[in-house]
TORKOL-4160 file (C-alpha; in steps of 0.2 Angstrom, whole numbers, padded with zeros to 4 digits, m for minus):
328
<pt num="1" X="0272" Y="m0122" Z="0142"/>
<pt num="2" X="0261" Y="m0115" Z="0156"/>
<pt num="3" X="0265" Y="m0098" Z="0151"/>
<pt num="4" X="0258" Y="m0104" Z="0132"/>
<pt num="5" X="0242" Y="m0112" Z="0142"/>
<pt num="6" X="0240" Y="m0097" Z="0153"/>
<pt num="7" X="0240" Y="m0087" Z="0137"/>
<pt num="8" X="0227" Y="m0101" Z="0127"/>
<pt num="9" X="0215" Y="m0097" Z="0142"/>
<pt num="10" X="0214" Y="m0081" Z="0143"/>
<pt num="11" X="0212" Y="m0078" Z="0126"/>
<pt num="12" X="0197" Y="m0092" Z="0126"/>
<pt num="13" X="0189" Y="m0080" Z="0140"/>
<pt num="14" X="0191" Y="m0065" Z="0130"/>
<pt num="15" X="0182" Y="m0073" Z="0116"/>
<pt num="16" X="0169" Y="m0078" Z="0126"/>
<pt num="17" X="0169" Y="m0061" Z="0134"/>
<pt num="18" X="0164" Y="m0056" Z="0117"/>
<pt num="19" X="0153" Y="m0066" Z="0113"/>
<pt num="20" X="0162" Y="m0076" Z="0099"/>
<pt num="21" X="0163" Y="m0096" Z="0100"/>
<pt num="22" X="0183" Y="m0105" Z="0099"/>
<pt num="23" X="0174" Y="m0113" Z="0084"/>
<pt num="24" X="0171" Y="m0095" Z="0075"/>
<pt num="25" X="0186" Y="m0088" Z="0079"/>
<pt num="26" X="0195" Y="m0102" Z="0072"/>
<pt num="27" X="0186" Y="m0103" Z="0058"/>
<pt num="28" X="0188" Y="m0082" Z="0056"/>
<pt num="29" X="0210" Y="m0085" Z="0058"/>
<pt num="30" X="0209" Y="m0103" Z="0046"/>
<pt num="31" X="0209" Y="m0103" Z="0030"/>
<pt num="32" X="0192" Y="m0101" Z="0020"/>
<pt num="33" X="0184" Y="m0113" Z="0016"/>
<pt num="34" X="0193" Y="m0130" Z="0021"/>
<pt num="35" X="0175" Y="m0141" Z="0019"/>
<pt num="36" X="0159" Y="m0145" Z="0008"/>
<pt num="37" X="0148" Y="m0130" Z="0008"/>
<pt num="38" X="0130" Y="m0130" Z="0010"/>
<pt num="39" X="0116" Y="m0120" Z="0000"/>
<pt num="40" X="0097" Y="m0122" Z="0006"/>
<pt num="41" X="0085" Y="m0118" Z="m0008"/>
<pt num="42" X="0066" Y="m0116" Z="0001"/>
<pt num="43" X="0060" Y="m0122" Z="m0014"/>
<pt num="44" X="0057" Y="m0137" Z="m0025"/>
<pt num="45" X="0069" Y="m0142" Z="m0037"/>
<pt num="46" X="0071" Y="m0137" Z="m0055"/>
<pt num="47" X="0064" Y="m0119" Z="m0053"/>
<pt num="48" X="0076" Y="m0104" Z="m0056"/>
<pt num="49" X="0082" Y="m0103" Z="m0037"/>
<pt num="50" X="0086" Y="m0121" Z="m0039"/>
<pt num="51" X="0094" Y="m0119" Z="m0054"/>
<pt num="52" X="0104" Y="m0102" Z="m0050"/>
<pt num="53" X="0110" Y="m0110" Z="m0032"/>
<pt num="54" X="0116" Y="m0124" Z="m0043"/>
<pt num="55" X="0125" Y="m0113" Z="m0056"/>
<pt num="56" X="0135" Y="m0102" Z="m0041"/>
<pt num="57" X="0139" Y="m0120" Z="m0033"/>
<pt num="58" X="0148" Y="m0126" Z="m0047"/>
<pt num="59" X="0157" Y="m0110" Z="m0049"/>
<pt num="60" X="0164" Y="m0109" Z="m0032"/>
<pt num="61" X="0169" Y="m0126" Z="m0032"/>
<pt num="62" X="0179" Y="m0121" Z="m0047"/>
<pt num="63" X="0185" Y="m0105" Z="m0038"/>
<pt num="64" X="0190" Y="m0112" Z="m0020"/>
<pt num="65" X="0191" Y="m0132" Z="m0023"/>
<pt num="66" X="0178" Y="m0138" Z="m0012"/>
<pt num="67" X="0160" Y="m0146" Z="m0014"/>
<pt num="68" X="0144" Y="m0136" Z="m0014"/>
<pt num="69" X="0128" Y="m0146" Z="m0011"/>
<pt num="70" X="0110" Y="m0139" Z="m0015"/>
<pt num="71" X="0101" Y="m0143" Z="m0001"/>
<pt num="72" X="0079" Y="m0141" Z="m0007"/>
<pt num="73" X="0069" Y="m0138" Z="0008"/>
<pt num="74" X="0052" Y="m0134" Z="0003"/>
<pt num="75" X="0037" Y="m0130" Z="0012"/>
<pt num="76" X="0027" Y="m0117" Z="0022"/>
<pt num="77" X="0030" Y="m0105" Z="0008"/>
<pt num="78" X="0047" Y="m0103" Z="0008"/>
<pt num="79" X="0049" Y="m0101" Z="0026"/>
<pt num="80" X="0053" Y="m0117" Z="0033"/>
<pt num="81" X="0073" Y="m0119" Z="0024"/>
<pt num="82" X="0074" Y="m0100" Z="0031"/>
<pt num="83" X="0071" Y="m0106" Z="0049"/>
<pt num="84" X="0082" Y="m0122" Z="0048"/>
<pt num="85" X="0097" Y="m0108" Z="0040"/>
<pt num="86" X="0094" Y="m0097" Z="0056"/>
<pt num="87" X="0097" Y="m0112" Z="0070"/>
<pt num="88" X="0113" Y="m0117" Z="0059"/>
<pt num="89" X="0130" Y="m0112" Z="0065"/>
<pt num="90" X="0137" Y="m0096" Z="0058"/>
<pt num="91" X="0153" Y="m0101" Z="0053"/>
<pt num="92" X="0150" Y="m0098" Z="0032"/>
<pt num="93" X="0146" Y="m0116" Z="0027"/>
<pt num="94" X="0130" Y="m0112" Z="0028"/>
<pt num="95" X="0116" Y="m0102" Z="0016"/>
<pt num="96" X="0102" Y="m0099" Z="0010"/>
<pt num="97" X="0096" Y="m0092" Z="m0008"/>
<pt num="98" X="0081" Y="m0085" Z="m0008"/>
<pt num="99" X="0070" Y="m0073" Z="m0014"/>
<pt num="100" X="0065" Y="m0054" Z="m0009"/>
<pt num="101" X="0045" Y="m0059" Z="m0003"/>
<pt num="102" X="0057" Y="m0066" Z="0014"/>
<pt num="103" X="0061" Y="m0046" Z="0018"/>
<pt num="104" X="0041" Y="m0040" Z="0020"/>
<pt num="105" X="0035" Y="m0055" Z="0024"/>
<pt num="106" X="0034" Y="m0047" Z="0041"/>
<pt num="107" X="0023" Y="m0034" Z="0035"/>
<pt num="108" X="0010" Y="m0048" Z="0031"/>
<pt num="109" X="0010" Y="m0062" Z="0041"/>
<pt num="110" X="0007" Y="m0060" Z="0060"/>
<pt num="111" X="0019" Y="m0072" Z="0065"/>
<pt num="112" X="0034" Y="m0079" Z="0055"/>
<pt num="113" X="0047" Y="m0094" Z="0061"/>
<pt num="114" X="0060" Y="m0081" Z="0059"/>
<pt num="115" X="0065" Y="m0064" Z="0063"/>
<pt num="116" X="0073" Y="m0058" Z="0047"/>
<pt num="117" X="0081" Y="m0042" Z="0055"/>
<pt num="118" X="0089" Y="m0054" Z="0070"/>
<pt num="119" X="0093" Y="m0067" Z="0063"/>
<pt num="120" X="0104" Y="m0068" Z="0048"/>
<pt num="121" X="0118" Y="m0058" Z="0039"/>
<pt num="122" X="0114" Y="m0052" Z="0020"/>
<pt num="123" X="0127" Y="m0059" Z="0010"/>
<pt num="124" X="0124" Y="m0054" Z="m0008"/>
<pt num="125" X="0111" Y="m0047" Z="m0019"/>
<pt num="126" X="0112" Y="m0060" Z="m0036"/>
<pt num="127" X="0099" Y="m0053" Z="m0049"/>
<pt num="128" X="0085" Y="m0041" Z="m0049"/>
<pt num="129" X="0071" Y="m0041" Z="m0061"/>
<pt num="130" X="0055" Y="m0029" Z="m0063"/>
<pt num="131" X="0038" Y="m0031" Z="m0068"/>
<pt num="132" X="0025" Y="m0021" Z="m0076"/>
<pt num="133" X="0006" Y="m0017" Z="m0080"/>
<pt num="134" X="0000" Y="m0027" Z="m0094"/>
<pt num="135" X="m0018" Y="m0028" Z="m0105"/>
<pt num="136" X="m0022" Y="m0039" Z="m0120"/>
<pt num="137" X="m0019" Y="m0030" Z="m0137"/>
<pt num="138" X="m0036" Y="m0028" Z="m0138"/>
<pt num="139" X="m0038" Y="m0019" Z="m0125"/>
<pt num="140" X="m0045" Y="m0003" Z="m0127"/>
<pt num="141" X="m0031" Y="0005" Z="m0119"/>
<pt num="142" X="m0015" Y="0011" Z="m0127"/>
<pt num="143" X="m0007" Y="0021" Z="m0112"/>
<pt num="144" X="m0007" Y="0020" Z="m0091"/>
<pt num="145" X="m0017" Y="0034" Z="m0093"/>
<pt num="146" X="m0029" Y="0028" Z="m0105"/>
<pt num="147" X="m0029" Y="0015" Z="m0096"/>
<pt num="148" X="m0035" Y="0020" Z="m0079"/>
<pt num="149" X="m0048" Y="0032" Z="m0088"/>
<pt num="150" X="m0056" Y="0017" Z="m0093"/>
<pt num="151" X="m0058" Y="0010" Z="m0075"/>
<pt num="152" X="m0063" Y="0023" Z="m0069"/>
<pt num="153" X="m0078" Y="0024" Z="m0081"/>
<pt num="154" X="m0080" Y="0005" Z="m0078"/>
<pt num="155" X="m0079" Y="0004" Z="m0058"/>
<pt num="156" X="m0077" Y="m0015" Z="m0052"/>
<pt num="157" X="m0079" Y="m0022" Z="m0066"/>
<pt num="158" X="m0059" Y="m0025" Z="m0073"/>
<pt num="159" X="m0048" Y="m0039" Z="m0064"/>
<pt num="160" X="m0030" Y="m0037" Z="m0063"/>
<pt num="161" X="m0019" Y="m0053" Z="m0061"/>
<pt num="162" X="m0003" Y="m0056" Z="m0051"/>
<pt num="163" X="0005" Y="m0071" Z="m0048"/>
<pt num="164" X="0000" Y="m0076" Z="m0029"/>
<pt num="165" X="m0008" Y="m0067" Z="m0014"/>
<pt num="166" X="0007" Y="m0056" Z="m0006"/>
<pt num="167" X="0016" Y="m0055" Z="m0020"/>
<pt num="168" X="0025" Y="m0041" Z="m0027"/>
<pt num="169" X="0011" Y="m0040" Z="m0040"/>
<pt num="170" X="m0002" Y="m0041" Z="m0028"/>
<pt num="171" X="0006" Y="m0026" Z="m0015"/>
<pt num="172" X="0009" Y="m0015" Z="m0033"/>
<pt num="173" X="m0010" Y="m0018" Z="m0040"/>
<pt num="174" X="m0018" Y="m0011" Z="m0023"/>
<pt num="175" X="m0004" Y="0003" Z="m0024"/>
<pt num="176" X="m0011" Y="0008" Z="m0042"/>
<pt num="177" X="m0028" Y="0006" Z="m0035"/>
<pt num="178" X="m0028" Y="0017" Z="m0022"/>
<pt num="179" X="m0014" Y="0029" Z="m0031"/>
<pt num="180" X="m0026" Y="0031" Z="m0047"/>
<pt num="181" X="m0042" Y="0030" Z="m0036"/>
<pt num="182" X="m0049" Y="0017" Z="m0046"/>
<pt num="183" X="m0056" Y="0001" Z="m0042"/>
<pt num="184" X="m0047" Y="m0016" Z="m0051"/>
<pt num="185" X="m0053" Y="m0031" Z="m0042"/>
<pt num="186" X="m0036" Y="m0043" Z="m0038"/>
<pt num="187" X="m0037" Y="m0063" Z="m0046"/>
<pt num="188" X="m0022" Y="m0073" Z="m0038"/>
<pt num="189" X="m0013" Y="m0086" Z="m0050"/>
<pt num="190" X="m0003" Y="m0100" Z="m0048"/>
<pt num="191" X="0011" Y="m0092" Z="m0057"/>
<pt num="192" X="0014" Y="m0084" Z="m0073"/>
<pt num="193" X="0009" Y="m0096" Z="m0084"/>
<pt num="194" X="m0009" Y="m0099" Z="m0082"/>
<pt num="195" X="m0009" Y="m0080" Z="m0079"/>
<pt num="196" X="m0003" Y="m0075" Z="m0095"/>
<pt num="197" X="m0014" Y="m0087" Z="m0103"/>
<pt num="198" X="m0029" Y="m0079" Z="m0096"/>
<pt num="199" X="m0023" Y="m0064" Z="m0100"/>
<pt num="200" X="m0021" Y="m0070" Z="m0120"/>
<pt num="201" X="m0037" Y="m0076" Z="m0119"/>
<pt num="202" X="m0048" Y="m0062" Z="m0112"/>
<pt num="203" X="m0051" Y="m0070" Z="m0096"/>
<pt num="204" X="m0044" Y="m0056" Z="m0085"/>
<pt num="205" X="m0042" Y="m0039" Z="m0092"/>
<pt num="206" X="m0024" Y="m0034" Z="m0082"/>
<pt num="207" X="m0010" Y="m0043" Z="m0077"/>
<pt num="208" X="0007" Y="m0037" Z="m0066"/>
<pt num="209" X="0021" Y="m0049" Z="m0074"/>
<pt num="210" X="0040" Y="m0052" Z="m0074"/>
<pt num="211" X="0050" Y="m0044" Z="m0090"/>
<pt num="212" X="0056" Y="m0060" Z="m0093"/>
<pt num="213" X="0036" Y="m0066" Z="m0098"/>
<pt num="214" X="0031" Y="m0050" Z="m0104"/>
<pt num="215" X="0046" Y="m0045" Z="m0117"/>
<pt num="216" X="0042" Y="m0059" Z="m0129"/>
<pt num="217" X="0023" Y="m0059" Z="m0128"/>
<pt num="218" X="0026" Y="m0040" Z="m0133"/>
<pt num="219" X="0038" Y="m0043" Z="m0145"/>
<pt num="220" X="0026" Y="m0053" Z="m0154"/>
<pt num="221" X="0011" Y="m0041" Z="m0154"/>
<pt num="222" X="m0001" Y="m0050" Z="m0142"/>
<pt num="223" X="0000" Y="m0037" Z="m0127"/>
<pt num="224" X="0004" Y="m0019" Z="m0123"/>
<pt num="225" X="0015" Y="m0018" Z="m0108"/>
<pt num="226" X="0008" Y="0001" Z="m0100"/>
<pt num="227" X="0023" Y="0003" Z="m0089"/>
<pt num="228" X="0036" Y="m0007" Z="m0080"/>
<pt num="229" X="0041" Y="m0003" Z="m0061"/>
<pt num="230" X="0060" Y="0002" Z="m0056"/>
<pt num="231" X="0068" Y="0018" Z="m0057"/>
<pt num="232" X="0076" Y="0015" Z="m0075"/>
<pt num="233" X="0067" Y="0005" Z="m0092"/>
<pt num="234" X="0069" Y="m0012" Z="m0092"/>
<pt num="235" X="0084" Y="m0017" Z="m0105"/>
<pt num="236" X="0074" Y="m0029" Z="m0110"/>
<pt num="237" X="0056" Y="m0018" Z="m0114"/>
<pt num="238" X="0066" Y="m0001" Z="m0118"/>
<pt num="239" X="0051" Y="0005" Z="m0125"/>
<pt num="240" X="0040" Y="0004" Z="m0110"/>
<pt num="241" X="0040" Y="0018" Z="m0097"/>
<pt num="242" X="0041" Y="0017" Z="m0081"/>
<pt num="243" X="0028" Y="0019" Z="m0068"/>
<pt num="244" X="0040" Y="0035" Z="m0059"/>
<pt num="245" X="0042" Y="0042" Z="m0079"/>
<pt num="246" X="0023" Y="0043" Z="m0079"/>
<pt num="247" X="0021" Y="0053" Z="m0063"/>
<pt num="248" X="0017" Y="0036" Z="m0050"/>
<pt num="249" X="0028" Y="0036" Z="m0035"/>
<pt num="250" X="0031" Y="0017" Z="m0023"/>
<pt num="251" X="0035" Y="0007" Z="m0040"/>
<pt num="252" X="0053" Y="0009" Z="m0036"/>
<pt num="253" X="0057" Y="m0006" Z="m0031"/>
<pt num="254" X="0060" Y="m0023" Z="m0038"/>
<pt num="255" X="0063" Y="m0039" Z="m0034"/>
<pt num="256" X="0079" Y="m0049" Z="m0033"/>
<pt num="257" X="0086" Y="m0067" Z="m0027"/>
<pt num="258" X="0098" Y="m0064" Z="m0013"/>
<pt num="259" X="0109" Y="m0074" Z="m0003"/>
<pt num="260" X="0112" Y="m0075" Z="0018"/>
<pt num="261" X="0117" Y="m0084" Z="0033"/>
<pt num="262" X="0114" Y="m0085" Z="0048"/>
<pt num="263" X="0116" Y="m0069" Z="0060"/>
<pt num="264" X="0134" Y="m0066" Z="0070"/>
<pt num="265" X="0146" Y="m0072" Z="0054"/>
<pt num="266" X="0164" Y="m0066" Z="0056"/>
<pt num="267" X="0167" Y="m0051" Z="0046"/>
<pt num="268" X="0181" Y="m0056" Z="0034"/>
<pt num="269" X="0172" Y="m0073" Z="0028"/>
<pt num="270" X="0157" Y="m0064" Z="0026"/>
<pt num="271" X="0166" Y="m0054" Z="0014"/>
<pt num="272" X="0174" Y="m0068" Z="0006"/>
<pt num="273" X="0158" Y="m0076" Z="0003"/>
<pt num="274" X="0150" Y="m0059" Z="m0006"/>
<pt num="275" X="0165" Y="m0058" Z="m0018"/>
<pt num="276" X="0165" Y="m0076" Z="m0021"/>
<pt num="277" X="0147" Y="m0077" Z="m0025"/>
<pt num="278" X="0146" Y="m0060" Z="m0034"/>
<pt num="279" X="0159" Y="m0065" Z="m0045"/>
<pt num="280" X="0149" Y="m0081" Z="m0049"/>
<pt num="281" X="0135" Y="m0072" Z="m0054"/>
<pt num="282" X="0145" Y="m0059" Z="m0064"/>
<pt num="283" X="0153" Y="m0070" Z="m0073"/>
<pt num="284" X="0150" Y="m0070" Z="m0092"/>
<pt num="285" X="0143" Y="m0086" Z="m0096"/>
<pt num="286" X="0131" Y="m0084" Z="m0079"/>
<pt num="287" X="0126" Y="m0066" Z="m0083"/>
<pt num="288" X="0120" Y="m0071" Z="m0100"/>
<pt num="289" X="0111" Y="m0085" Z="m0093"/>
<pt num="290" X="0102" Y="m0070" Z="m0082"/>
<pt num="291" X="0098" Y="m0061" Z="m0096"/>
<pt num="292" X="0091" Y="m0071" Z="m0106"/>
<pt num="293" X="0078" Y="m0075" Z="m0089"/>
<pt num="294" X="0075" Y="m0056" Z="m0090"/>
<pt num="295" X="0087" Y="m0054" Z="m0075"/>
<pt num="296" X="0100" Y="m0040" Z="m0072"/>
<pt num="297" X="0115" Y="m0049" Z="m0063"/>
<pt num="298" X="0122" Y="m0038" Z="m0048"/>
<pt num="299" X="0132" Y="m0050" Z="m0035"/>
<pt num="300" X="0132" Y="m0034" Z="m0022"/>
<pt num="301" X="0144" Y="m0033" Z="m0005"/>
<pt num="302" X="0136" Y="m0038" Z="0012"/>
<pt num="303" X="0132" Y="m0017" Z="0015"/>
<pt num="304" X="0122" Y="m0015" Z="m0002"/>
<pt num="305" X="0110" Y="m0030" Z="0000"/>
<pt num="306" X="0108" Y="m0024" Z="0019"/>
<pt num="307" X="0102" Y="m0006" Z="0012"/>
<pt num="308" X="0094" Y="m0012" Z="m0001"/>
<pt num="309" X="0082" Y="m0026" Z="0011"/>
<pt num="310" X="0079" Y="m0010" Z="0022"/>
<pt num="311" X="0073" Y="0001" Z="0009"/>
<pt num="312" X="0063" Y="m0012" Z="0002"/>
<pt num="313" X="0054" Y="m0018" Z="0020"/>
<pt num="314" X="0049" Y="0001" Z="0022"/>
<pt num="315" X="0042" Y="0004" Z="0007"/>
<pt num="316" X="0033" Y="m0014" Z="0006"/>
<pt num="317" X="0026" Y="m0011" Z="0023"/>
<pt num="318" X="0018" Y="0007" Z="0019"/>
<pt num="319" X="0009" Y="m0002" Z="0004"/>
<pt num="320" X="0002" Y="m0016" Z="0012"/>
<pt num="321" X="m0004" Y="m0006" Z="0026"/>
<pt num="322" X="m0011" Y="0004" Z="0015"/>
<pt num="323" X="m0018" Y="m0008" Z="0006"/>
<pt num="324" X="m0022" Y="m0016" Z="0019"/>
<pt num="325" X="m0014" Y="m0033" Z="0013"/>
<pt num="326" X="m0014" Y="m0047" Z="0026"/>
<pt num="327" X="m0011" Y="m0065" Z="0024"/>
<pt num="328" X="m0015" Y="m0073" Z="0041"/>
């Protein structure tokens, strides 16, 4: 018996030694997972986060038998359920679901409640989605290059919309601007409703937009998309280029909803969670739910989210700085 508890000590010292709690070891050697499960959503309910953290809740329930509640925590933009997620223990019962503005929010604010390079683990990319230049079909502009011919004949006089300051839409409007040397004045909306309505009703003369708002709206003849960013054409809008295609470079990336937890999760849960998750989102009657969004499911490993933020963070920050975008 005191051999056993000289044994017990010494291997609590090692893990301390370490840097790893008795709690996270334990949890690392039990069996995964053996209690409710928590997803924070930083938004309100009844939006697509809300709804996609539900969808992958029932779905793991299903897989490993155990609860998954949605825990909405708006507020501050997004930022205040990611702050709580990074003061939560990281053990895996734990998470947040998000969106990709949290990765180069660092570029525009001066001072965030949380350090998203410190402190949390990625855990799984879960859909991505592009969005793309459009112009009202009267416009008097067929092409991207017709397009910016016409503002440059027409110097501050053409709006472009995007759906909130800081937005992907935002960062790619000033990347066109100062790309094309042309001079479209930036009109934050609300979201992409009242956007597109202003758009259909000649109120502003460009808009940047998700596929999943744009491909019906085409479909029916009432814009022309110009060109769509990503490195590939968007399954939904195959007939519309892309900004690299027609010669644009920085349009690359896209934006996705991701999943992570809090910074200094043991390895083999971690990767239970990214398989559990990536399943969910990958599985048949999920990723035609995505689709229909305009949404390509991906449900990545911990690694390819990880390169994935870091390529987006660098070349979101050399756009805003560029632009010179700042929020605060």
């Amino acid at each position: 018996m005191k051999k056993w508890c000289a044994f017990w000590s010494a291997g609590l010292l090692a893990l301390t030694l370490m840097g790893l709690s008795p709690t996270v070891w334990a949890q690392t050697a039990a069996s995964f997972p053996n209690k409710t499960l928590r997803i924070i959503v930083p938004y309100t309910p009844g939006g697509t986060t809300d709804v996609m953290a539900r969808s992958i809740g029932q779905k793991l329930t299903e897989y490993w038998g155990q609860a998954v509640v949605v825990d909405n925590r708006p507020g501050a933009g997004g930022w205040l359920g990611l702050s709580a997620l990074a003061k939560m223990p990281p053990d895996g019962y734990n998470l947040v679901l998000t969106i990709s503005n949290a990765i180069y929010a660092k570029s525009l604010y001066s001072k965030l409640p949380f350090d998203i390079d410190t402190e949390f683990d990625p855990v799984s990319m879960l859909t991505r989605s592009t969005i793309g230049l459009a112009v009202p079909v009267s416009f008097p502009a067929n092409t991207l290059e017709e397009f910016i011919a016409y503002a440059h004949k027409n110097p501050g006089k053409l709006g472009y919309g995007s759906f909130g300051q800081g937005t992907t839409a935002h960062i790619f409007g000033e990347s066109l601007n100062l790309a094309a040397k042309i001079d479209l004045v930036h009109a934050a909306y609300k979201g992409a409703a009242p956007l597109m309505q202003d758009l259909l009703g000649g109120q502003i003369q460009s808009a940047w937009l998700d596929a999943a708002t744009l491909a019906p709206m085409l479909q029916a003849g009432k814009i022309k998309v110009l060109a769509m960013t990503g490195t590939q054409r968007t399954s939904s809008l195959p007939t519309v280029p892309t900004f690299l295609e027609l010669g644009f470079k920085g349009f690359e990336p896209v934006g996705f909803f991701l999943v992570l937890a809090p910074a200094g999760m043991p390895k083999d849960v971690l990767a239970k969670l990214s398989a559990g998750i990536g399943r969910a989102i990958k599985s048949p009657d999920m990723s035609a739910k995505w689709r229909e969004l305009g949404l390509e499911a991906v449900g990545s490993t911990s690694e390819e989210l990880g390169a994935e933020m870091k390529v987006l963070a660098n070349t979101m920050d050399k756009a805003i700085k560029a632009g010179k975008i700042k929020l605060d």
